[in-house]
N, C-alpha and C positions, 0 to 999 in steps of 0.2 A: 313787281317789275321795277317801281322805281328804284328801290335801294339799289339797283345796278347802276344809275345814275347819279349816288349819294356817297360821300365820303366814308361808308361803312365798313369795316373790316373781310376778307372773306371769309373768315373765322364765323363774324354776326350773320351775312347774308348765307353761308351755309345750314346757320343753326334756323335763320327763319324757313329756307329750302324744306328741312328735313319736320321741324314744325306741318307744314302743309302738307307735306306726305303724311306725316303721322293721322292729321285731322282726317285728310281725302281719300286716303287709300280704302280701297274697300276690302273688307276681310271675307267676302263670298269668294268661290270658287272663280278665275276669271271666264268672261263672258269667249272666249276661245279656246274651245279645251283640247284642239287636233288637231293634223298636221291632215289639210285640203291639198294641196298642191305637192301632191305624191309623182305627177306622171311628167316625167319629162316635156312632151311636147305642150305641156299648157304654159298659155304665158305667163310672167308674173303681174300678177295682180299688185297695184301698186295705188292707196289712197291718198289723197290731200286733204288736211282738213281746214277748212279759214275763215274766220271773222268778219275778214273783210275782204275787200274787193282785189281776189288775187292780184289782177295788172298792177296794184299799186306797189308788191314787194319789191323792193331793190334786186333780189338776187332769184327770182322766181319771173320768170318772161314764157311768154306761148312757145317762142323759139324753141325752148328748149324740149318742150314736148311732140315739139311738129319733129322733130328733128331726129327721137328718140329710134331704133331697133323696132319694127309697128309689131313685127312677129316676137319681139321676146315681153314685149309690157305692152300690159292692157291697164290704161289711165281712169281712174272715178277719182271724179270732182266733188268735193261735198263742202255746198257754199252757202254761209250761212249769213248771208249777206240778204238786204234788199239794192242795197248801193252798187250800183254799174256802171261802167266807163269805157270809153271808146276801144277798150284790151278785151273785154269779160267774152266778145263775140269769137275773137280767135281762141281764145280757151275754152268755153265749149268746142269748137271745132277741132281742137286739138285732144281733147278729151274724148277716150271711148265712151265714158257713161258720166254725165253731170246730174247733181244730184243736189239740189234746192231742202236744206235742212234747215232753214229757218223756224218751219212751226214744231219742230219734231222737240220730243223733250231728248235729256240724255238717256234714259234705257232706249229711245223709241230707236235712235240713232246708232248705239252701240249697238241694237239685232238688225237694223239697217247692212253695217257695216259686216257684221258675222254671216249675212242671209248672201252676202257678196263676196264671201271670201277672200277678204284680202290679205295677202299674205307681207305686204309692209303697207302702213299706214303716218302718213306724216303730217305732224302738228305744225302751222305755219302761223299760230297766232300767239303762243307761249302765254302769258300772265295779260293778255291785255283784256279790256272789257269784252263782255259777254261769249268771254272764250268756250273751250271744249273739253278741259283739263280733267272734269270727270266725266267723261269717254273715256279718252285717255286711261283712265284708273282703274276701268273697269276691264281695260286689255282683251279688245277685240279682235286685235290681231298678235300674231306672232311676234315679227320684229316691228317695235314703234320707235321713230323718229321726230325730235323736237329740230326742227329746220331753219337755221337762224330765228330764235327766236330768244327771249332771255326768259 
């Protein structure tokens, strides 16, 4: 994450990118192997995953989940935080399902997230400490998303 803040070429910071995929990627079958939300009238399922204390993101607010379609997306939170702040209470509230994955390892989290069916899943913590990146790898859902993150 820092070399995004370092005068490095994007030539080097792609080759360190594709380095970390090389190391992390996992070469089992992924942990998602079919397509759950076949039937029109279910909603989308739609996960967050974060490190920290969602309220703190810049571009991530309760607002926008209170605000959301309630019948097209069903919201799980999975927060891997102990750290709370005067926000974390409207985002459970704004959340269908919150979901406290701190002690969980990552396979515990990856059949967490498969046992829930989520059909897009979003990274909101990218390369920072004690992220989730291999989750991530192990492709628990369908379509995943890295959400401002570097």
């Amino acid at each position: 994450m820092c070399m995004h803040y370092t005068s490095v070429s994007r030539e080097e910071l792609f080759a360190e990118h594709s380095a970390f995929g090389t190391v992390h990627n996992r070469t089992a079958k992924p942990a998602f192997t079919g397509a759950h939300n076949t039937a029109r009238a279910k909603r989308l399922r739609v996960g967050f995953v974060s490190v920290t204390s969602v309220s703190r993101h810049a571009v991530f607010r309760a607002a926008g989940l209170q605000a959301r379609p309630h019948d097209a997306f069903e919201i799980f939170c999975y927060s891997n935080t102990a750290r709370t702040d005067e926000h974390t209470s409207e985002f459970r509230a704004a959340a269908d399902h919150w979901r406290d994955v701190r002690g969980l390892s990552n396979d515990a989290l990856t059949g967490l997230i498969v046992r829930d069916q989520i059909d897009v899943l979003i990274d909101l913590s990218g390369h920072t400490p004690n992220n989730r990146l291999l989750v991530f790898a192990a492709k628990p859902a369908p379509l995943q998303i890295a959400w401002a993150t570097m």
